[in-house]
Jmol script that loads the backbone (N, CA, C; Angstrom):
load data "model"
ATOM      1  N   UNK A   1       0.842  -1.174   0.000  1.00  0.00           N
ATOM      2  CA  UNK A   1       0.000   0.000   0.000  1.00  0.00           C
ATOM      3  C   UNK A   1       0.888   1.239   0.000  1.00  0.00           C
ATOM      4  N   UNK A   2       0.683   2.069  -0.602  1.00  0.00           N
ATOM      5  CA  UNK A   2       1.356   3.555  -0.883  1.00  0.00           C
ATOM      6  C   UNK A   2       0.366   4.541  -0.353  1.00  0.00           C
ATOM      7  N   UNK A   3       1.193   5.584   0.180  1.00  0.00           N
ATOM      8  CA  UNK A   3       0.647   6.506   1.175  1.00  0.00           C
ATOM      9  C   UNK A   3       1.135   8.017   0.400  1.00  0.00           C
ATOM     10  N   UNK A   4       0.515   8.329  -0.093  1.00  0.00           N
ATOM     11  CA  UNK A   4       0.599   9.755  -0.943  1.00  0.00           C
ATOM     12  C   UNK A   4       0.549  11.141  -0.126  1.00  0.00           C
ATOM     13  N   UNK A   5       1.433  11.960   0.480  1.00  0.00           N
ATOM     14  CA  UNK A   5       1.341  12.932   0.804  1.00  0.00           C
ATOM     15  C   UNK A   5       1.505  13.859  -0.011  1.00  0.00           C
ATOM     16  N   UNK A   6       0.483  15.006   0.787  1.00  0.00           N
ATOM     17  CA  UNK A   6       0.486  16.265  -0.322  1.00  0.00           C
ATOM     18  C   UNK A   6       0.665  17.591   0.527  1.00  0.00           C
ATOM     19  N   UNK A   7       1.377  18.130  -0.068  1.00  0.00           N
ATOM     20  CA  UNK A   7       1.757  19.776   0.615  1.00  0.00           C
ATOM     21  C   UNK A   7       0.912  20.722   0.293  1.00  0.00           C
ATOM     22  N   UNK A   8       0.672  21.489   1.263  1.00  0.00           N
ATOM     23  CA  UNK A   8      -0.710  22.071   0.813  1.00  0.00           C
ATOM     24  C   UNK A   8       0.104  23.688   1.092  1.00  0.00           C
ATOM     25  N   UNK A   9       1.286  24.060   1.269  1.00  0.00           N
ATOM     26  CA  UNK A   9       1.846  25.258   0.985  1.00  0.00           C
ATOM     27  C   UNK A   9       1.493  25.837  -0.356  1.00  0.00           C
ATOM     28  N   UNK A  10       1.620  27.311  -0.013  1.00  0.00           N
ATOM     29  CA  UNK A  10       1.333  28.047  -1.609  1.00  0.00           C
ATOM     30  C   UNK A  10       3.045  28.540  -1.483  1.00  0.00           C
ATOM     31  N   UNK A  11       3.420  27.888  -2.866  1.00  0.00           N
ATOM     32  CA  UNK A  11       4.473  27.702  -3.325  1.00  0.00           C
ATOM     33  C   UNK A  11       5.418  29.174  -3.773  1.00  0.00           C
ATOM     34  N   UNK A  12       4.129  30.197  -4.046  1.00  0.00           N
ATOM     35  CA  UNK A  12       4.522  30.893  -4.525  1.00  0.00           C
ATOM     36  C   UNK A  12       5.283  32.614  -3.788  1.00  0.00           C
ATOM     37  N   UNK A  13       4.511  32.153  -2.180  1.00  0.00           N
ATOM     38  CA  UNK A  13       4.478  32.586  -0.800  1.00  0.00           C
ATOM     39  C   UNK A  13       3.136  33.905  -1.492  1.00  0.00           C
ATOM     40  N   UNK A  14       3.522  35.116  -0.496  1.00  0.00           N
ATOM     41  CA  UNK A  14       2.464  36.160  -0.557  1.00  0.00           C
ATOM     42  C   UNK A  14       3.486  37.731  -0.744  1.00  0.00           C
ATOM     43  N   UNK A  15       4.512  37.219  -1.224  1.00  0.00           N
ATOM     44  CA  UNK A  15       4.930  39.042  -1.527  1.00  0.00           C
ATOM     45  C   UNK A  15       4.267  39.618  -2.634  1.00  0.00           C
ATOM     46  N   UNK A  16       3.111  39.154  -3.576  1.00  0.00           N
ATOM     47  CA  UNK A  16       2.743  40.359  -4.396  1.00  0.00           C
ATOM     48  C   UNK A  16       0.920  41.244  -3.474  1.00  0.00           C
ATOM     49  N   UNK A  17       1.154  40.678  -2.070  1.00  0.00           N
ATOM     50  CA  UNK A  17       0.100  40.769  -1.409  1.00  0.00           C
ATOM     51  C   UNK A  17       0.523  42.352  -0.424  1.00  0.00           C
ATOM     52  N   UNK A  18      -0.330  43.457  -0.167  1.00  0.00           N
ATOM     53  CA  UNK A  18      -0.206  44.297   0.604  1.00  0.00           C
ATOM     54  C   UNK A  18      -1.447  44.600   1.432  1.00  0.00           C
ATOM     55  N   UNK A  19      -1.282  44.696   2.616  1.00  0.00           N
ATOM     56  CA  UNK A  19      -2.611  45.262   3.392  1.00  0.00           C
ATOM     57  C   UNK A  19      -3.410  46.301   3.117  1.00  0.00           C
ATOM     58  N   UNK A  20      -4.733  46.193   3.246  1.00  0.00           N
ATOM     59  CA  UNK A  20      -5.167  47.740   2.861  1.00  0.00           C
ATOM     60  C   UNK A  20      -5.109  48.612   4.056  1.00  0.00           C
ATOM     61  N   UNK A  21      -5.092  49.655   3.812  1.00  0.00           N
ATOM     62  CA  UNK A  21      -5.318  50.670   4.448  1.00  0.00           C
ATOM     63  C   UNK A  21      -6.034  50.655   5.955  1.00  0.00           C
ATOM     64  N   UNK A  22      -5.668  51.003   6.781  1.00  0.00           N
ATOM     65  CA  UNK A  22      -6.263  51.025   8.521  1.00  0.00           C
ATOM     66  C   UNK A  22      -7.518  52.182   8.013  1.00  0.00           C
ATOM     67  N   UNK A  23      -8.654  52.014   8.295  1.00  0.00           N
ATOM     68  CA  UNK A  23      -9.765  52.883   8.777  1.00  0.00           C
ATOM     69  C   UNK A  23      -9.541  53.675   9.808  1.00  0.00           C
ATOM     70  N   UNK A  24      -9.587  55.472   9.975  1.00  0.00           N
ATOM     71  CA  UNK A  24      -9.159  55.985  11.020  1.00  0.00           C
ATOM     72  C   UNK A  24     -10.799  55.357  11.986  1.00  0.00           C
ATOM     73  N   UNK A  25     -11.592  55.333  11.469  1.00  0.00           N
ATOM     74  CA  UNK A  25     -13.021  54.610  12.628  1.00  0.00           C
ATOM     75  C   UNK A  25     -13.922  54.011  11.217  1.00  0.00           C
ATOM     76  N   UNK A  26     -15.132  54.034  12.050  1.00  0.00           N
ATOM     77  CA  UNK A  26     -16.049  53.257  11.195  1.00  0.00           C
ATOM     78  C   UNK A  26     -17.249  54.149  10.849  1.00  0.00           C
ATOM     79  N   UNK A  27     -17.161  55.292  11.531  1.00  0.00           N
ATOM     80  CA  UNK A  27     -18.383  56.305  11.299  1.00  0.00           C
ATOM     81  C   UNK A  27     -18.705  56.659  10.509  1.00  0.00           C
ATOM     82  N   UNK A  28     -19.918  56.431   9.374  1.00  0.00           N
ATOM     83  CA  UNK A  28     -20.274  56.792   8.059  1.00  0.00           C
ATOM     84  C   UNK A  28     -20.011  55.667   7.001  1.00  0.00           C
ATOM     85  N   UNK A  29     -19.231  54.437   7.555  1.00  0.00           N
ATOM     86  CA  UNK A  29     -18.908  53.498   6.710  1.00  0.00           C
ATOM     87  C   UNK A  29     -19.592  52.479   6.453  1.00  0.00           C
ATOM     88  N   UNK A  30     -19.456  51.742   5.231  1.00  0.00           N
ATOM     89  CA  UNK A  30     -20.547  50.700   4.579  1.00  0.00           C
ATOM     90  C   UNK A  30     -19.416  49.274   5.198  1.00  0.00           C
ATOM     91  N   UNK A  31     -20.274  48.549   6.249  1.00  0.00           N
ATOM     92  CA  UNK A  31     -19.372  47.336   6.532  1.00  0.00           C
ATOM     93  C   UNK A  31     -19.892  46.184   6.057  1.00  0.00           C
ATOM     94  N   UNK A  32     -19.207  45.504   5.259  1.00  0.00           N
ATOM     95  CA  UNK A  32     -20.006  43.945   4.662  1.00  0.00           C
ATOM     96  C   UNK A  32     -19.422  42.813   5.808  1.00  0.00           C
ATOM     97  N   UNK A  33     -20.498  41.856   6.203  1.00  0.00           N
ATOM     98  CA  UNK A  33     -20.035  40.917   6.656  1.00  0.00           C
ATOM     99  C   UNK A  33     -20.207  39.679   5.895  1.00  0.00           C
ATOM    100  N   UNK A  34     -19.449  38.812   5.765  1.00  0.00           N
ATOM    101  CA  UNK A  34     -19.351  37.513   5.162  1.00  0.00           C
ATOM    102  C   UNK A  34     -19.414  35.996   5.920  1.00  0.00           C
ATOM    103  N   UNK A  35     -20.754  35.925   6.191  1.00  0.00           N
ATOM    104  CA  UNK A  35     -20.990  34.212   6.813  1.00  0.00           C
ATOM    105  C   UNK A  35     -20.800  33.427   5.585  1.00  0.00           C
ATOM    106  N   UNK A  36     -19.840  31.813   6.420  1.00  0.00           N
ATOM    107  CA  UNK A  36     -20.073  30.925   5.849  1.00  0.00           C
ATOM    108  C   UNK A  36     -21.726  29.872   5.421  1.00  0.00           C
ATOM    109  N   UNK A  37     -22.351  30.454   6.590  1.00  0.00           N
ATOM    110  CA  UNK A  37     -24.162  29.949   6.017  1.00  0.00           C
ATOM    111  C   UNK A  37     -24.098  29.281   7.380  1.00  0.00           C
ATOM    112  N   UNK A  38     -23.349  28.883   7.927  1.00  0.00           N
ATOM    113  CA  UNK A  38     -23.585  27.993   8.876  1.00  0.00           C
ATOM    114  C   UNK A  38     -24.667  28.808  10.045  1.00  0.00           C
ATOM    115  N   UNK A  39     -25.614  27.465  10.678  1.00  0.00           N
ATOM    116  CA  UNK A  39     -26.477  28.132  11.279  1.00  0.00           C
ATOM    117  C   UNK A  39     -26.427  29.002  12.494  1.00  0.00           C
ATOM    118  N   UNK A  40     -25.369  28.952  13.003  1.00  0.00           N
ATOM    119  CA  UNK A  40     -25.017  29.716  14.449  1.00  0.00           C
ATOM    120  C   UNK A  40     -24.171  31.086  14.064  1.00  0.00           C
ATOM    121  N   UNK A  41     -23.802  31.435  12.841  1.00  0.00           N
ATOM    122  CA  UNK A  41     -23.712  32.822  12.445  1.00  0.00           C
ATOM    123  C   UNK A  41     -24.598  33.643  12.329  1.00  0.00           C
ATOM    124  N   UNK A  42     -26.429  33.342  12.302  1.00  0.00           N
ATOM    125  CA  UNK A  42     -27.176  34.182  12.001  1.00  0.00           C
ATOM    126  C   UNK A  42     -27.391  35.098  13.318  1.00  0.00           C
ATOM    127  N   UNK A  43     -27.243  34.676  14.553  1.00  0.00           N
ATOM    128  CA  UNK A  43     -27.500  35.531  15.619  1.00  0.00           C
ATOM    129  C   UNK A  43     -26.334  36.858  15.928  1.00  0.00           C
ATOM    130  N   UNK A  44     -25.165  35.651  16.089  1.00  0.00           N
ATOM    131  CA  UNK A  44     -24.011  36.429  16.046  1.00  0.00           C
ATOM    132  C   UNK A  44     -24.215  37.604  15.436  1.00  0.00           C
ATOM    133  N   UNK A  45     -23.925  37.262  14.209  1.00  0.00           N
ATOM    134  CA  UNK A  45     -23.167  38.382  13.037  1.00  0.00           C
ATOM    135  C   UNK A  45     -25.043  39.939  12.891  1.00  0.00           C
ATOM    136  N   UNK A  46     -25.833  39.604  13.423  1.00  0.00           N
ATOM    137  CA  UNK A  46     -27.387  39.832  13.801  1.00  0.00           C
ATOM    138  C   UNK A  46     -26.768  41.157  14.628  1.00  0.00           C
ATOM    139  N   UNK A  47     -26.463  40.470  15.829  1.00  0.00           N
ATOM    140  CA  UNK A  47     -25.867  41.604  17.185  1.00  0.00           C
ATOM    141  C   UNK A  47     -24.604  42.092  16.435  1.00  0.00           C
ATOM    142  N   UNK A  48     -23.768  41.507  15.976  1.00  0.00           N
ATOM    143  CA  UNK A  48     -22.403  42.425  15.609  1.00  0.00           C
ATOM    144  C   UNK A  48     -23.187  43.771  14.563  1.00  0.00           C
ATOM    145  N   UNK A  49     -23.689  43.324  13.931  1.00  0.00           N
ATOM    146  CA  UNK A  49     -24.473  44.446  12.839  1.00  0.00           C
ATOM    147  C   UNK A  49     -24.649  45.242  13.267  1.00  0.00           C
ATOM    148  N   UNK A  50     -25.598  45.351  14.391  1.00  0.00           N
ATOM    149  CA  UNK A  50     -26.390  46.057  15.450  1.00  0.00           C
ATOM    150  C   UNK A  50     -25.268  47.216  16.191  1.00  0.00           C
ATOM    151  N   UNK A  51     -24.324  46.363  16.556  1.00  0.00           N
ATOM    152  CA  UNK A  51     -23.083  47.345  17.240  1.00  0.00           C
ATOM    153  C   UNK A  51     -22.586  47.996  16.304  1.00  0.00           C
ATOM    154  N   UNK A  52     -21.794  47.826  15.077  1.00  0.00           N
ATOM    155  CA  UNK A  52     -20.998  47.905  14.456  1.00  0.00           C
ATOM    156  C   UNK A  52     -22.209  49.400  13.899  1.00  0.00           C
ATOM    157  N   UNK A  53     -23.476  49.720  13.945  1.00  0.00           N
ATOM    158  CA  UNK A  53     -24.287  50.485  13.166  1.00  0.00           C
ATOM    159  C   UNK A  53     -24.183  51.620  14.802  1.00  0.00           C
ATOM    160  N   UNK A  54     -25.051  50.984  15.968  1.00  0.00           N
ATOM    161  CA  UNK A  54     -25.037  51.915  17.335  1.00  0.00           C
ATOM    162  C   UNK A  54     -23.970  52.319  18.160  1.00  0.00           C
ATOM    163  N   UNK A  55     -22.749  51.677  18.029  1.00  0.00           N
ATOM    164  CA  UNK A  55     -21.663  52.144  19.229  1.00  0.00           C
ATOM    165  C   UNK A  55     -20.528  52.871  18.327  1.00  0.00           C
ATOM    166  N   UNK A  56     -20.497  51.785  16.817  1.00  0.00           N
ATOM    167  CA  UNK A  56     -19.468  52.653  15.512  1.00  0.00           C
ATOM    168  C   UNK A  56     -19.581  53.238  14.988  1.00  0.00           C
ATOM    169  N   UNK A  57     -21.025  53.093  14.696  1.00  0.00           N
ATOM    170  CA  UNK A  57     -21.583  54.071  13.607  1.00  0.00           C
ATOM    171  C   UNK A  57     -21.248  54.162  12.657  1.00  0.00           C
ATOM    172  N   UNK A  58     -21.075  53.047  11.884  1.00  0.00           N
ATOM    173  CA  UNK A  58     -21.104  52.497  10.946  1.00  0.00           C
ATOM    174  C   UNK A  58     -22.718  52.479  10.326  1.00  0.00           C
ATOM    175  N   UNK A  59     -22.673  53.367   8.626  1.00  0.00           N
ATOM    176  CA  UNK A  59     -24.126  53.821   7.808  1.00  0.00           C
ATOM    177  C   UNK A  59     -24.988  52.505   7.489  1.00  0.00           C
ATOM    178  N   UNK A  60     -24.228  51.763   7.076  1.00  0.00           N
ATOM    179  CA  UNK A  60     -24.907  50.849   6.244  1.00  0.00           C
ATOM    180  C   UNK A  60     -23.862  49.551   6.950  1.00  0.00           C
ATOM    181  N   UNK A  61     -24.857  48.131   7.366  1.00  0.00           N
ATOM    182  CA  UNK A  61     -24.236  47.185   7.019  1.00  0.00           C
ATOM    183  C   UNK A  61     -24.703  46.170   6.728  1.00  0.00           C
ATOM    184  N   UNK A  62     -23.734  45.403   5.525  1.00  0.00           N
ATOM    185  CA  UNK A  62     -24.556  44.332   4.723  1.00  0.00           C
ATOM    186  C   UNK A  62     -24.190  42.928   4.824  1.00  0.00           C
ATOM    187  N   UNK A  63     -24.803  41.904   5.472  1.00  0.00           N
ATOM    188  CA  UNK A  63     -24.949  40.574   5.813  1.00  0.00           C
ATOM    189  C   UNK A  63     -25.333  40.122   4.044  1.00  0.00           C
ATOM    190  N   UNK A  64     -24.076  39.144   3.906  1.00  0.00           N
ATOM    191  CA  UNK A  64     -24.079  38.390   2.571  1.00  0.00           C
ATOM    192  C   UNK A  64     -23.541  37.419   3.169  1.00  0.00           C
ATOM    193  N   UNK A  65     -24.087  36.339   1.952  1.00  0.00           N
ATOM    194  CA  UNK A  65     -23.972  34.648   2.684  1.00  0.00           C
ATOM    195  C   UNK A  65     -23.165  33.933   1.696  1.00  0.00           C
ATOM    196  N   UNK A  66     -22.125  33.451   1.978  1.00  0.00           N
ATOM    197  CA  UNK A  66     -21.351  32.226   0.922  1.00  0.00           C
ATOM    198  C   UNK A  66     -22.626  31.234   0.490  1.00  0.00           C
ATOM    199  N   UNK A  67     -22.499  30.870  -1.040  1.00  0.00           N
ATOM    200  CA  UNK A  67     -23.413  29.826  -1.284  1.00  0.00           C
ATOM    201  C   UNK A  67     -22.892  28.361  -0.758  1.00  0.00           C
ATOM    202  N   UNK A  68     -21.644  28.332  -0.529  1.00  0.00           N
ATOM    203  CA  UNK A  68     -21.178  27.102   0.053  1.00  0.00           C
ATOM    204  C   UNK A  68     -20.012  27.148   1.196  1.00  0.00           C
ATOM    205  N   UNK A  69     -20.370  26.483   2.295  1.00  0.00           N
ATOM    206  CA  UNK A  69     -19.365  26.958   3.611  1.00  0.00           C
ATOM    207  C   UNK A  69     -17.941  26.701   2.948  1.00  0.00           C
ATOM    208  N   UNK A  70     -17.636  25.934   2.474  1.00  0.00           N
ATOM    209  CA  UNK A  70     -16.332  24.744   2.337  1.00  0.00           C
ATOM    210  C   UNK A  70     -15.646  25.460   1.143  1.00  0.00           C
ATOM    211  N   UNK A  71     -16.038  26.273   0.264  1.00  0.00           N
ATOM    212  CA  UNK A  71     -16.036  26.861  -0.565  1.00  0.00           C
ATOM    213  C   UNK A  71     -15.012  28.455  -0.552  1.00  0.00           C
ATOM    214  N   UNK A  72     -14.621  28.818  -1.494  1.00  0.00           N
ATOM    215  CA  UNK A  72     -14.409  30.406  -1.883  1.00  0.00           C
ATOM    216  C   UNK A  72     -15.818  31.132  -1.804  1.00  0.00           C
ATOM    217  N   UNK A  73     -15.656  32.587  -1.730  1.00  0.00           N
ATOM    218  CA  UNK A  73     -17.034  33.549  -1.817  1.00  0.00           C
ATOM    219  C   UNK A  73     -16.987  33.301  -3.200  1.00  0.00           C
ATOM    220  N   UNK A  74     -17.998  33.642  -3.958  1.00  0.00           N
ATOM    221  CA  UNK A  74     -17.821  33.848  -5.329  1.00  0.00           C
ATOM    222  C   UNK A  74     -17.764  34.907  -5.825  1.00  0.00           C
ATOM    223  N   UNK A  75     -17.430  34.915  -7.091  1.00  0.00           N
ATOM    224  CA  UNK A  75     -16.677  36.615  -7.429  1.00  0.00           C
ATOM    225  C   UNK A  75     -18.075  37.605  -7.433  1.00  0.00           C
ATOM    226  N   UNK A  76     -18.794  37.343  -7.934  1.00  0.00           N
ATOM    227  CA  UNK A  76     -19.593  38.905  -7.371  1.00  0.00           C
ATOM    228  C   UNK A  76     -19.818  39.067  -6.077  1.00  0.00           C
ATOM    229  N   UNK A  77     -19.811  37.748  -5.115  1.00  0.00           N
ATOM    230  CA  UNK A  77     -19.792  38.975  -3.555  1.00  0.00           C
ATOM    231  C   UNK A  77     -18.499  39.264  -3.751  1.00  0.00           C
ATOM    232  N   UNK A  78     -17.307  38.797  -4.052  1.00  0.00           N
ATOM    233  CA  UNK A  78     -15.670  39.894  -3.762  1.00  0.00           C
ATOM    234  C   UNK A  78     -16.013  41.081  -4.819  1.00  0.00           C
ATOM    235  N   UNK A  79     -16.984  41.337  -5.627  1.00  0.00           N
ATOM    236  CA  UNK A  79     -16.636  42.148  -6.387  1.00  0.00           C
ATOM    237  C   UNK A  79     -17.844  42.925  -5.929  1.00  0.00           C
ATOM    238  N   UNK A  80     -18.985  42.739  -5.259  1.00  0.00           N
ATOM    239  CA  UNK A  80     -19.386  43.766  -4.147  1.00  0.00           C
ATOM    240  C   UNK A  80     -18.674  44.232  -3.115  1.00  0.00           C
ATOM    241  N   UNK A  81     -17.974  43.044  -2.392  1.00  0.00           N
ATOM    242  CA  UNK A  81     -17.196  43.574  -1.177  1.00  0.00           C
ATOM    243  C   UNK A  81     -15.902  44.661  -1.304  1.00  0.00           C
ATOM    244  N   UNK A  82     -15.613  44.919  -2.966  1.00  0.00           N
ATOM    245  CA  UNK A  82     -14.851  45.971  -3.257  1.00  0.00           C
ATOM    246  C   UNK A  82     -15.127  47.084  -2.585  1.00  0.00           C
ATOM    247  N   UNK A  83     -16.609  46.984  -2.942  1.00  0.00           N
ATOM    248  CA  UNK A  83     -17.269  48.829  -2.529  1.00  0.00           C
ATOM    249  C   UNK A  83     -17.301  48.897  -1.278  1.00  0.00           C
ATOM    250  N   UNK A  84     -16.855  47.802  -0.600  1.00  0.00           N
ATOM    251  CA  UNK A  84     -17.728  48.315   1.030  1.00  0.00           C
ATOM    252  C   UNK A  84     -15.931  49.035   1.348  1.00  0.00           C
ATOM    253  N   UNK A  85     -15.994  49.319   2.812  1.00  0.00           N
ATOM    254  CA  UNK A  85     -15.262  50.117   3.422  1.00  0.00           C
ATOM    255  C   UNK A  85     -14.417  48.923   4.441  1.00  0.00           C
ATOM    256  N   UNK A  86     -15.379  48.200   5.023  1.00  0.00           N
ATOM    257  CA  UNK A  86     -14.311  46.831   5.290  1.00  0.00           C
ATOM    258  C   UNK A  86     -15.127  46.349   5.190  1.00  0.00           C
ATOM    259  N   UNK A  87     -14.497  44.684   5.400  1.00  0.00           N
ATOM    260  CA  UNK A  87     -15.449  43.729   5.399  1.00  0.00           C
ATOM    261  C   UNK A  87     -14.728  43.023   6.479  1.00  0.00           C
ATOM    262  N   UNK A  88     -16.048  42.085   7.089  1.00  0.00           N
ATOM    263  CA  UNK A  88     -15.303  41.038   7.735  1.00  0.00           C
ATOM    264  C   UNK A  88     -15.879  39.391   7.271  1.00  0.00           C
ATOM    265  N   UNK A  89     -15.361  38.403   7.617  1.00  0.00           N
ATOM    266  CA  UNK A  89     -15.314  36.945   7.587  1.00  0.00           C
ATOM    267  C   UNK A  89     -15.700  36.256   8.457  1.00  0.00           C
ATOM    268  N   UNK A  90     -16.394  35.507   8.623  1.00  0.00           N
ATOM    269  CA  UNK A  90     -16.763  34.693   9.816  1.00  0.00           C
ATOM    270  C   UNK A  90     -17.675  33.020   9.527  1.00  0.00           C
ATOM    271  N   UNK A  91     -17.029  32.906  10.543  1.00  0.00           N
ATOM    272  CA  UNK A  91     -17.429  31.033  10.351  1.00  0.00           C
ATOM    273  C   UNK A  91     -18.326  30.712  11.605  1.00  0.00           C
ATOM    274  N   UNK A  92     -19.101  30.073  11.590  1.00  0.00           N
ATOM    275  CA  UNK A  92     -20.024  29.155  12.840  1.00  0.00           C
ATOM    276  C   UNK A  92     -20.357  28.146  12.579  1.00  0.00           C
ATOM    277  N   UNK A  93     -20.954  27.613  13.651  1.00  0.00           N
ATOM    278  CA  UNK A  93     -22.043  25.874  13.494  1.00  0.00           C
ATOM    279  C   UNK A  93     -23.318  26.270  14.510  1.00  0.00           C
TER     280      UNK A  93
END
end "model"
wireframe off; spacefill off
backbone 0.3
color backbone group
């Protein structure tokens, strides 16, 4: 029997990668959040909204859902999440 290992490094590393920009706050800003679908993100990310709009003040924020947990977002939510001001990521069960 043969036992096949596989390297799951990206080969290529991340220097053509740069951070964006620090937000001096969140006041007036459009924040997207990104659940994997899983069912214990809907409350969560529910109350984070809630804060992120009353204590940050943050204008607008928009709850979008991966069509598949296990998955990449697909390119039109990254190519909505362009416009927002940040976004965040989040996983549950």
């Amino acid at each position: 029997m043969t036992l096949r290992v596989l390297d799951p490094t990206f080969e290529e590393g991340a220097a053509g990668f740069a951070l964006a920009p620090r937000l001096a706050g969140l006041e007036g800003a459009t924040v997207g959040i990104i659940s994997n679908g899983k069912k214990g993100t809907a409350p969560f990310f529910a109350h984070l909204a809630n804060l992120l709009r009353t204590r940050y003040g943050a204008a607008e924020v928009v709850l979008r859902t991966k069509k598949s947990f296990s998955a990449p977002a697909e390119p039109a939510l990254m190519e909505e999440a362009a416009e927002w001001s940040a976004a965040i990521a989040g996983v549950g069960d």
